[in-house]
Backbone as a ProteinNet text record, in pm:
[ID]
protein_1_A
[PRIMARY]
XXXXXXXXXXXXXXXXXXXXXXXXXXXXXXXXXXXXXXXXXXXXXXXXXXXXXXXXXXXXXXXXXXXXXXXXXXXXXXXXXXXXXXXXXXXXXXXXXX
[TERTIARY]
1867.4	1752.5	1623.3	1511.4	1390.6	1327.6	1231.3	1190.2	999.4	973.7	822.8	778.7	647.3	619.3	471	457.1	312.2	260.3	92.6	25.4	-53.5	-104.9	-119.6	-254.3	-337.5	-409.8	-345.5	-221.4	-156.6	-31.4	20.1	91	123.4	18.8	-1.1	99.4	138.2	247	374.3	404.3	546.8	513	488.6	433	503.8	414.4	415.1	482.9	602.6	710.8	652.7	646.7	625.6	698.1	825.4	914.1	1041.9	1052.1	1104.1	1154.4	1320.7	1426.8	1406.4	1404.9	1394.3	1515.6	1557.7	1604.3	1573.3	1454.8	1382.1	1382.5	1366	1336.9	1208.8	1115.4	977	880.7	777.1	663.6	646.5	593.5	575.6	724.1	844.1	919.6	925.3	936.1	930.6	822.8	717.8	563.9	645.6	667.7	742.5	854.3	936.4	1012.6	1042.2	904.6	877.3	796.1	743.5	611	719.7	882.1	971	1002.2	998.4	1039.8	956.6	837.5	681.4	567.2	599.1	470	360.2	240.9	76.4	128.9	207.3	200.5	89.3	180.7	121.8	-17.4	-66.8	-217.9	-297.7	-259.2	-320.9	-320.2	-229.9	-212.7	-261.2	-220.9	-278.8	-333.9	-405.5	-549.9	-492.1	-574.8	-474.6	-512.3	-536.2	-508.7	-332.2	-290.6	-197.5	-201.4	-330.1	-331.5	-377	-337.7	-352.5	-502.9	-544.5	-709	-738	-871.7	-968.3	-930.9	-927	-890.2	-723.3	-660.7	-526.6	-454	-390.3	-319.5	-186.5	-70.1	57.9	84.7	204.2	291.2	412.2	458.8	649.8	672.1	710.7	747.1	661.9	554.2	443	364.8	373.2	293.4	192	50.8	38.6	48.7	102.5	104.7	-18.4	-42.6	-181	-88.3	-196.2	-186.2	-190.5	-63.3	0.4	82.2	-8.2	113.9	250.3	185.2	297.9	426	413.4	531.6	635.3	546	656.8	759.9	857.2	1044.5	1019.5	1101	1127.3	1255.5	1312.9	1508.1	1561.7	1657.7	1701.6	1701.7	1628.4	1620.8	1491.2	1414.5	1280.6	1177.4	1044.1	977.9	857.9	804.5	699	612.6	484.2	373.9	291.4	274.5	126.4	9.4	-117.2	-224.2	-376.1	-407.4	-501.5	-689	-730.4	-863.2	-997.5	-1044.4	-1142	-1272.9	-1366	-1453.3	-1547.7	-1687	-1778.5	-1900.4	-1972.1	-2131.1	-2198.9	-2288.4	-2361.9	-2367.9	-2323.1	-2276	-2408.6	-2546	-2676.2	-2712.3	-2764.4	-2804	-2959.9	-2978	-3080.2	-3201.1	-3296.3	-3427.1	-3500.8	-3522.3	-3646.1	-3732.6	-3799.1	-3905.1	-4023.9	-4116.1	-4282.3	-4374.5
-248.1	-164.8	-243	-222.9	-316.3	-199.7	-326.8	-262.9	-224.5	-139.7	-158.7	-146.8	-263.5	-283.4	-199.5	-128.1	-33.9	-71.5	-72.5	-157.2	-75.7	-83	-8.2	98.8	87.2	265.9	329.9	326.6	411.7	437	405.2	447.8	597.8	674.9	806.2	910.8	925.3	981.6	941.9	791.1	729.3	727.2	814.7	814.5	672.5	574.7	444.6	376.2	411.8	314.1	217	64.7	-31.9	-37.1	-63.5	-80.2	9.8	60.2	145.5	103.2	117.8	57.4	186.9	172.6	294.3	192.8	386.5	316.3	331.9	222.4	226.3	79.3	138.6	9.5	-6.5	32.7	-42.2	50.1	-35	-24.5	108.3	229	346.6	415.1	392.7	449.7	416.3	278.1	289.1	377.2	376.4	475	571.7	664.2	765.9	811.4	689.3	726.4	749.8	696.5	690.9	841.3	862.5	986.5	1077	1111.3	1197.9	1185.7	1096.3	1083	1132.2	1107.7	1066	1160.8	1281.2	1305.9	1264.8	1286.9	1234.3	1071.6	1014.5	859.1	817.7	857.3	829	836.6	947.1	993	894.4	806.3	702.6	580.2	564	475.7	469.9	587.2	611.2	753.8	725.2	822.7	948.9	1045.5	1174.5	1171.7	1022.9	1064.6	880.9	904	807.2	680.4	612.7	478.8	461	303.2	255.8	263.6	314.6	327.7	185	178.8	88.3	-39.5	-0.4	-113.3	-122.5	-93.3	-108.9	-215.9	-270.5	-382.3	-427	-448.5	-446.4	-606	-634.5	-737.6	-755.8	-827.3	-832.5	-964.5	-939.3	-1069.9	-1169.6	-1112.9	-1251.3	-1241	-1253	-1257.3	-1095.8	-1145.3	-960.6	-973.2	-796.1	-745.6	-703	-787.3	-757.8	-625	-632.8	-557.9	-385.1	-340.6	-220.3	-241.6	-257.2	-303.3	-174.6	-51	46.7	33	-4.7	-30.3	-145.7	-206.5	-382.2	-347.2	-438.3	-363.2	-459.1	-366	-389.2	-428.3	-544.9	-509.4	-509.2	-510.5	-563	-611.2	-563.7	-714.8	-750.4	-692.3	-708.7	-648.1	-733.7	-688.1	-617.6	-562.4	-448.8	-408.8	-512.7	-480.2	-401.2	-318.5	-264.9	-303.8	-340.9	-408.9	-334.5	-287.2	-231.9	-269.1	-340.1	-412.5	-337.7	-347.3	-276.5	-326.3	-239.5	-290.7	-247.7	-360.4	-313.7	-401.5	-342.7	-368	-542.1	-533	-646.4	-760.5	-865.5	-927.4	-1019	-992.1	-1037.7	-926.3	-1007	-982.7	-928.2	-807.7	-738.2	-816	-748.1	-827.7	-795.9	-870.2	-819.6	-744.6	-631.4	-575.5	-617	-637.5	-710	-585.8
70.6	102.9	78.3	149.4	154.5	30.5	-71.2	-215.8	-143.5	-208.9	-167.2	-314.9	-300.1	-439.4	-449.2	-550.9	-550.5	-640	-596.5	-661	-807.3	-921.3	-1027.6	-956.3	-882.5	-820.8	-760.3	-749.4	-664	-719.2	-851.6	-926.6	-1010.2	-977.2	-1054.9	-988.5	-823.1	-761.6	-823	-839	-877.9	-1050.1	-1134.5	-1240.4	-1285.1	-1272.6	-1292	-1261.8	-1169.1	-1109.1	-1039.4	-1012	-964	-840.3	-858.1	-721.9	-726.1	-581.2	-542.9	-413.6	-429.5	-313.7	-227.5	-62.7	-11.3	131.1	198.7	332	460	478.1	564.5	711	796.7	924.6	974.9	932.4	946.5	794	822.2	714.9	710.5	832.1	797.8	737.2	816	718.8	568.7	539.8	399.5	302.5	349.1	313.8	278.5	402	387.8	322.2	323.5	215.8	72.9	37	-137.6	-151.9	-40.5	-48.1	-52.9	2.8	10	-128.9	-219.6	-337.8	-474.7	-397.8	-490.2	-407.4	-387.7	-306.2	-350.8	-261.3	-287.7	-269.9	-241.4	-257.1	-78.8	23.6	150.3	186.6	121.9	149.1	63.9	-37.6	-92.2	0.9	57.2	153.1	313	380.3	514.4	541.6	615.5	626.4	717.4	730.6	818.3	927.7	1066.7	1171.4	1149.9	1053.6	1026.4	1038.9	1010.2	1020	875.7	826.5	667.5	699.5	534.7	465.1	493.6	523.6	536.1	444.2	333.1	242.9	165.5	217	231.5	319.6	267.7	343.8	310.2	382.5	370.5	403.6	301.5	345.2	278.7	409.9	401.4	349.3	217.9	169.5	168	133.4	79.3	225	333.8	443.8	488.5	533.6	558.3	690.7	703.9	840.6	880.7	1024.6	1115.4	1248.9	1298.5	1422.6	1379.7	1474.8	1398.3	1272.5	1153.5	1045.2	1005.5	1030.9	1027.1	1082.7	1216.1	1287.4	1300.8	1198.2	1181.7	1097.1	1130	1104.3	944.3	870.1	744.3	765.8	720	692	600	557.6	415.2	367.5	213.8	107	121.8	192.8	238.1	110.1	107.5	38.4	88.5	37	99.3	17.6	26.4	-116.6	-55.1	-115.8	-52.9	-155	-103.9	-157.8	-148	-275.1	-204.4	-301.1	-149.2	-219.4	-251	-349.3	-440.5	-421.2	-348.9	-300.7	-411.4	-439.9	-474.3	-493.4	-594.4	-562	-550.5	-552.4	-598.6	-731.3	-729.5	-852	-890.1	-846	-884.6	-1035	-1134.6	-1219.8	-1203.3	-1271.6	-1230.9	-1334.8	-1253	-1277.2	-1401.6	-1509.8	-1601.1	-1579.8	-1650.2	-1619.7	-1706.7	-1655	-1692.7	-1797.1
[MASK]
++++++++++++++++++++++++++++++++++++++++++++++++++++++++++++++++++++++++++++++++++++++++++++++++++

């Protein structure tokens, strides 16, 4: 079974499980199949017209999936990280005041 590995913000559905064997043949099934396990997991991951959040990003075994990454075939033994990048502010040090 292909493992999908979850990354620690999105651990609070899988109350802290890391990796989770599911039996799945592409990326959205595996999603789905942990969210059948773990509800609230999917909605961390893909948005409700079903495409991955903005800053979400998947890969199989070390490589990421471009395009439609949902629909790329998972097989067995396959790994399945989901990655999800943390955006934020300005890293300039603010200014003295006079």
């Amino acid at each position: 079974m292909p493992t999908v590995v979850v990354p620690p913000p999105f651990r609070g559905p899988t109350l802290g499980v890391e990796k989770i064997e599911v039996p799945a043949g592409s990326a959205r099934q595996c999603l789905e199949a942990v969210d059948a396990h773990h509800p609230g997991f999917r909605d961390l991951v893909v948005d409700a017209a079903g495409e991955l959040h903005r800053f979400v990003k998947l890969f199989r075994n070390g490589e990421q999936l471009v395009g439609d990454a949902l629909a790329e075939p998972i097989a067995e033994g396959d790994r399945l990280e989901v990655l999800s990048a943390i955006a934020g502010g300005s890293c300039a040090a603010p200014r003295a005041r006079l």
